[in-house]
C-alpha beads as a LAMMPS data file, in Angstrom:
LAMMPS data file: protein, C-alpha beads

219 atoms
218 bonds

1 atom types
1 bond types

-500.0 500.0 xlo xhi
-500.0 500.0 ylo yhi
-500.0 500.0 zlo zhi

Masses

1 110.0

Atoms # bond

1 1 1 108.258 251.416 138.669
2 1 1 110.961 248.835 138.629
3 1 1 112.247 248.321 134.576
4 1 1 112.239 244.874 133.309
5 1 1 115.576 243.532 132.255
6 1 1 114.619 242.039 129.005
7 1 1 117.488 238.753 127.912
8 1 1 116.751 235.119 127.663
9 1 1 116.574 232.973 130.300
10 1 1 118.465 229.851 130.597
11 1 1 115.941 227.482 129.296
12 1 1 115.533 229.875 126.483
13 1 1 119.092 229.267 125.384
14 1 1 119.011 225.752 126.010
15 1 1 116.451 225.334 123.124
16 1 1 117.672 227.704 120.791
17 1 1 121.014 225.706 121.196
18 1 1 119.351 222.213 120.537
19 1 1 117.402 223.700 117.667
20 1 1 120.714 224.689 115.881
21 1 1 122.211 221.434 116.423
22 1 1 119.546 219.839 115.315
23 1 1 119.615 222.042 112.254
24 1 1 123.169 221.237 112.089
25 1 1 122.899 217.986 112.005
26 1 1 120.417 217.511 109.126
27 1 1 122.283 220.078 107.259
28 1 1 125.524 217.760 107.499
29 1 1 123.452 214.607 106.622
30 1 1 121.796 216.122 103.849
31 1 1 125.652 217.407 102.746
32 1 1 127.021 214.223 103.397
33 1 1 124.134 211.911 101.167
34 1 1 124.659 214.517 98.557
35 1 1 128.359 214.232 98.270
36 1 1 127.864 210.523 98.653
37 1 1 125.812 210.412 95.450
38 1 1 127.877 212.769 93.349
39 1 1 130.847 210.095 94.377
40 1 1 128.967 207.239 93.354
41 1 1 127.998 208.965 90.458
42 1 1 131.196 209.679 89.175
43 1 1 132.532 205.730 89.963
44 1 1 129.704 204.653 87.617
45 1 1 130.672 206.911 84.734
46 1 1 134.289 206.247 85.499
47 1 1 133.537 202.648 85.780
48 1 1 131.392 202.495 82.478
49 1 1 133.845 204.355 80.444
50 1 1 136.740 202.016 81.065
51 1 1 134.682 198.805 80.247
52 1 1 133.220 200.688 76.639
53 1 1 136.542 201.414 75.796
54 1 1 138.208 198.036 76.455
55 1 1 135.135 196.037 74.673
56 1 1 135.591 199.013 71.711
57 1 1 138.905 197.796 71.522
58 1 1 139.066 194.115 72.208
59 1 1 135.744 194.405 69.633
60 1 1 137.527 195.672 66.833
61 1 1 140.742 193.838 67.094
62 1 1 139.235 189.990 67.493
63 1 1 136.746 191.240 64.388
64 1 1 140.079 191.500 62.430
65 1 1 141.805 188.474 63.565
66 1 1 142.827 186.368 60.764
67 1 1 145.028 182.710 59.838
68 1 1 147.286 183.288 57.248
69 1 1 149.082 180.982 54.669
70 1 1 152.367 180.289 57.045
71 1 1 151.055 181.752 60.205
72 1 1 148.213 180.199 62.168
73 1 1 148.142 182.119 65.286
74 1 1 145.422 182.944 67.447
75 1 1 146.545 181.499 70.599
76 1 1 145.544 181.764 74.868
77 1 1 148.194 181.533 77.464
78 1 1 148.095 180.703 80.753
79 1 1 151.263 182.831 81.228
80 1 1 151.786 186.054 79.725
81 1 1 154.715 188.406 80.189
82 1 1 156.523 189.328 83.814
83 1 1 153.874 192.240 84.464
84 1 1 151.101 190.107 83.878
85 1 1 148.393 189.314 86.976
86 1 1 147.564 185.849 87.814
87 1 1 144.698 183.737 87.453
88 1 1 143.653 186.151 84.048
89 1 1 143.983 185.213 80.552
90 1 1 146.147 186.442 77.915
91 1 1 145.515 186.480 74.354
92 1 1 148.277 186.786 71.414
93 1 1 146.728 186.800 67.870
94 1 1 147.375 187.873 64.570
95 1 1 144.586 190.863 63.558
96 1 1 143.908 193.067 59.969
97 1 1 143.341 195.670 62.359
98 1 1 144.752 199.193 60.936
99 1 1 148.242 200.256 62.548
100 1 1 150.962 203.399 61.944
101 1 1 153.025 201.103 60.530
102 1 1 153.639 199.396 56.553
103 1 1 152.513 196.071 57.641
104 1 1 149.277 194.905 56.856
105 1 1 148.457 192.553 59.674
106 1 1 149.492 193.248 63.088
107 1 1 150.480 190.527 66.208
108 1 1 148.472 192.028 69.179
109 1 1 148.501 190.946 72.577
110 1 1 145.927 191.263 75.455
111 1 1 146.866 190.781 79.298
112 1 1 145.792 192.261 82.844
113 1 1 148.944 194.381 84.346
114 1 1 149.321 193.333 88.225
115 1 1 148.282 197.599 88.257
116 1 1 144.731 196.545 87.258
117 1 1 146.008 198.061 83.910
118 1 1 144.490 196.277 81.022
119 1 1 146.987 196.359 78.435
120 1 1 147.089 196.232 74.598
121 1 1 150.150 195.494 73.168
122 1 1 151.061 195.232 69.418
123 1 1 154.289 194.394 67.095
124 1 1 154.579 195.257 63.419
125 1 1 157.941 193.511 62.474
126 1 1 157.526 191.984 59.015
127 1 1 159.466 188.293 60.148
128 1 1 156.228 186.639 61.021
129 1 1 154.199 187.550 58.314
130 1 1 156.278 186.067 55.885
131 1 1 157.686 183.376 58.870
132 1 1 156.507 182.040 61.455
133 1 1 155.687 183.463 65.008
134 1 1 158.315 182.643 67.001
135 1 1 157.619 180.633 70.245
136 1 1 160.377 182.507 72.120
137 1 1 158.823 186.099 70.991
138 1 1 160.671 188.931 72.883
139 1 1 157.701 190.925 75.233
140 1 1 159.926 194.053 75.059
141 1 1 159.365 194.102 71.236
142 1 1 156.327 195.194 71.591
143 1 1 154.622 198.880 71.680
144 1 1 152.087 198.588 74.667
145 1 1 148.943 200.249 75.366
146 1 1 146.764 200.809 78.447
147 1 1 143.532 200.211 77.229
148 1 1 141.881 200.494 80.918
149 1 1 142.406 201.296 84.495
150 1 1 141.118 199.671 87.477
151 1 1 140.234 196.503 85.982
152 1 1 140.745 193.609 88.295
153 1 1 139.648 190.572 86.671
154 1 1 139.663 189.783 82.863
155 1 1 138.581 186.872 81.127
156 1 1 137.929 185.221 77.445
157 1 1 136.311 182.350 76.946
158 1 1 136.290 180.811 73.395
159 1 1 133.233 179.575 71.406
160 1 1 132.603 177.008 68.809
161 1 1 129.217 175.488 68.054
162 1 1 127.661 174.920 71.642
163 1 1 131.200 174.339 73.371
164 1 1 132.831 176.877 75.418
165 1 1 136.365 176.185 76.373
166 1 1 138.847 178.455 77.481
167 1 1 141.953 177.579 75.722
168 1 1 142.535 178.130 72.603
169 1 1 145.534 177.239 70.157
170 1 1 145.144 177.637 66.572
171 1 1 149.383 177.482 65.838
172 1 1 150.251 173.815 64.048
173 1 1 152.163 171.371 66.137
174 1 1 150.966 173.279 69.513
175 1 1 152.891 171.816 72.514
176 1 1 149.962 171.416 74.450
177 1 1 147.538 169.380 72.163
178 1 1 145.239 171.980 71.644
179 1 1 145.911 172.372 68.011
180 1 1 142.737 173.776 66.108
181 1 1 143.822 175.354 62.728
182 1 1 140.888 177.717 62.866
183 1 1 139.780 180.418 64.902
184 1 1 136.838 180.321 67.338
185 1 1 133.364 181.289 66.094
186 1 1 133.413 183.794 68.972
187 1 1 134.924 185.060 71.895
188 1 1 133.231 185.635 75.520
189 1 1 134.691 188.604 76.837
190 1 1 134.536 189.392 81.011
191 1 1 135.979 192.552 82.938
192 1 1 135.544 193.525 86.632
193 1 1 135.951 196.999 86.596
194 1 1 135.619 199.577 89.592
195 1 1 135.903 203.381 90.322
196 1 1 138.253 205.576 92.194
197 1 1 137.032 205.294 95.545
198 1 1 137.374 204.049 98.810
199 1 1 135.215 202.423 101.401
200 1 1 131.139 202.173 100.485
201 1 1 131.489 204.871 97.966
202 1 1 133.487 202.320 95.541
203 1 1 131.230 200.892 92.997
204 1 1 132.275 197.570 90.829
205 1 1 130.775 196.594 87.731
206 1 1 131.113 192.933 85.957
207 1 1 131.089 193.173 82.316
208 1 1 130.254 190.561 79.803
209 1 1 130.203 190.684 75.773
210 1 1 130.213 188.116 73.076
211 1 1 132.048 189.163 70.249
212 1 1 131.225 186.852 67.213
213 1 1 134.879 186.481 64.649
214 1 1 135.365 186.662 60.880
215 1 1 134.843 183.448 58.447
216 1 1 138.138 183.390 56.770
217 1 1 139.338 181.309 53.973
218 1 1 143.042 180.535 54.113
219 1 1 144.923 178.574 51.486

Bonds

1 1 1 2
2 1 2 3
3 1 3 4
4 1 4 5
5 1 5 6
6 1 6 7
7 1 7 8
8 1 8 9
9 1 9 10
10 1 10 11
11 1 11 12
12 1 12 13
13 1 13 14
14 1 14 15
15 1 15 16
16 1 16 17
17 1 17 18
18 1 18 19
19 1 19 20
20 1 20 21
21 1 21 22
22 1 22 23
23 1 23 24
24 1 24 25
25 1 25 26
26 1 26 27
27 1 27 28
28 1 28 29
29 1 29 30
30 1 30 31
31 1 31 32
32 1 32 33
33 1 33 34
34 1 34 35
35 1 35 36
36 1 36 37
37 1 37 38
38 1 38 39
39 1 39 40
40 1 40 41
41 1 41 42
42 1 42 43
43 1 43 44
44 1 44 45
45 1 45 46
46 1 46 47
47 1 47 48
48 1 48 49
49 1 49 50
50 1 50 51
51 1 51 52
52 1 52 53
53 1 53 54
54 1 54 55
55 1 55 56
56 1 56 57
57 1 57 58
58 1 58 59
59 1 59 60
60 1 60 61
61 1 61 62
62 1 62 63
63 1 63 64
64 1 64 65
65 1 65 66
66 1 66 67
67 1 67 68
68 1 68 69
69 1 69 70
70 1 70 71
71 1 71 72
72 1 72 73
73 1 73 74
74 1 74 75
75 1 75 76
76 1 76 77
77 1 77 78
78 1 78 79
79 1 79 80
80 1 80 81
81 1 81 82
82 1 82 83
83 1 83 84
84 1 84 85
85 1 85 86
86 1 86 87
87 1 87 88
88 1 88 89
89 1 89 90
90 1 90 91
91 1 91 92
92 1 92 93
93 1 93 94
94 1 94 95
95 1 95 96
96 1 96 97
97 1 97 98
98 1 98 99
99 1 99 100
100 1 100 101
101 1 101 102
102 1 102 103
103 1 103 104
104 1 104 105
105 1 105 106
106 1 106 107
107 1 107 108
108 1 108 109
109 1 109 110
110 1 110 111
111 1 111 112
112 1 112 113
113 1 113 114
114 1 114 115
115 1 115 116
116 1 116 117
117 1 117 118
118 1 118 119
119 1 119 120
120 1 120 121
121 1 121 122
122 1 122 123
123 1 123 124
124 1 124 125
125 1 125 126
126 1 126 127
127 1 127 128
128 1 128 129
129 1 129 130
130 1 130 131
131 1 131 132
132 1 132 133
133 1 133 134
134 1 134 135
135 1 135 136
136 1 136 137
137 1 137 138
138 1 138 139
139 1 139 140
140 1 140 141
141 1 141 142
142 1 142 143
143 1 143 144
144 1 144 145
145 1 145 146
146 1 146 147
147 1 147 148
148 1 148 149
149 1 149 150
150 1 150 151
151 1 151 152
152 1 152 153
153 1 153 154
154 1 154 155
155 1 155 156
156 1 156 157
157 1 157 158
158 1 158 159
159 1 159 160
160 1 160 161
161 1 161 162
162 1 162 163
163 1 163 164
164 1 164 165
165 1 165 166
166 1 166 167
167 1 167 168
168 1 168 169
169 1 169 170
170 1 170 171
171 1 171 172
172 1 172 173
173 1 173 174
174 1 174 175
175 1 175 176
176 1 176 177
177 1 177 178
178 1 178 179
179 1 179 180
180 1 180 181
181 1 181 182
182 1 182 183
183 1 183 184
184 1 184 185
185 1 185 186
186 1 186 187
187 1 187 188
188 1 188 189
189 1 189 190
190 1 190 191
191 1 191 192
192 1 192 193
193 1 193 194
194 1 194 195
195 1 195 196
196 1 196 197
197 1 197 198
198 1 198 199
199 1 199 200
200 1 200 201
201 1 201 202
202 1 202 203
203 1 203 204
204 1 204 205
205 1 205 206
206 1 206 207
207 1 207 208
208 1 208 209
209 1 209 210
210 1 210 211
211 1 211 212
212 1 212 213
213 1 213 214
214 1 214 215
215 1 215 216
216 1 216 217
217 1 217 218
218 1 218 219
């Protein structure tokens, strides 16, 4: 008797081939959605950690802002210093807010970074407390802060009553007629913030507060 030669056949192999890359190929889209997620994932906790940190701060700053005896500033630029992106606002105001140095109040300053950096920048020289703030203040005099990353749009709008505006000048004799003497019952407060990533696995948030200011009495 003749013995069989046992193998597989052609067809055999054939099938056992398009089985594995069929296996394959649902193992790499299963990898793929998975790693997909854990990267959107982490762009939404990246994302909603910058934005509770910059409302923290922006919250606890404008809560402190004050108008002093010789000082009324609380004023919104169109402008802010060399680094500063376009089309954003920028915010310089006077705030009780606690600092490392003697002073009691402390001039802080808000602006967008062309880096998508949202900075916070303070100065704690004792002239404009007991002066005035000077309309020629020197940026580089200031300590700066990134309060966020990856932030590509920030904007305040300021409330009083039912109007919304967003300029704001609360500095006596203010060159462009927008003179208030008081501060704004409350501040609107928008960020577009997004997470490291590239293509369809970048997420962007838009982020909106309202962050209601101190009643003050000045004499």
């Amino acid at each position: 008797m003749k013995k069989r030669n046992n193998g597989f056949t052609l067809i055999e192999l054939v099938i056992v081939m398009a089985l594995m890359a069929i296996l394959w190929g649902v193992a790499y889209t299963m990898f793929y959605q998975s790693k997909r997620v854990f990267s959107l994932s982490n762009n939404k906790l990246e994302m909603y950690q910058y934005a509770r940190i910059a409302m923290d701060g922006l919250s606890r700053d404008l809560k402190g802002a004050t108008l002093k005896d010789n000082v009324d500033y609380f004023r919104s630029f169109t402008t802010g210093p060399a680094d500063a992106k376009s089309n954003n606002s920028v915010l310089t105001f006077l705030s009780l807010t606690p600092n490392g140095s003697s002073t009691p109040v402390t001039l802080i300053t808000y602006y967008l970074k062309n880096t998508d950096e949202l900075m916070r920048a303070e100065y704690n020289d004792t002239s404009y407390i007991y002066g005035a703030v000077s309309s020629g203040l020197d940026p580089s005099q200031f300590t700066y802060y990134k309060l966020a990353a990856n932030t590509d749009y920030f904007n305040l709008a300021y409330i009083t009553g039912s109007t919304t505006v967003s300029e704001w000048d609360s500095t006596p004799n203010s060159p462009n007629g927008t003179t208030t003497r008081r501060l704004p019952d409350a501040v609107k407060v928008t960020l577009q913030i997004y997470g490291t990533g590239t293509g369809n696995t970048l997420e962007r948030g838009t982020f909106t507060t309202q962050i209601a200011l101190p009643y003050r009495i000045t004499h």
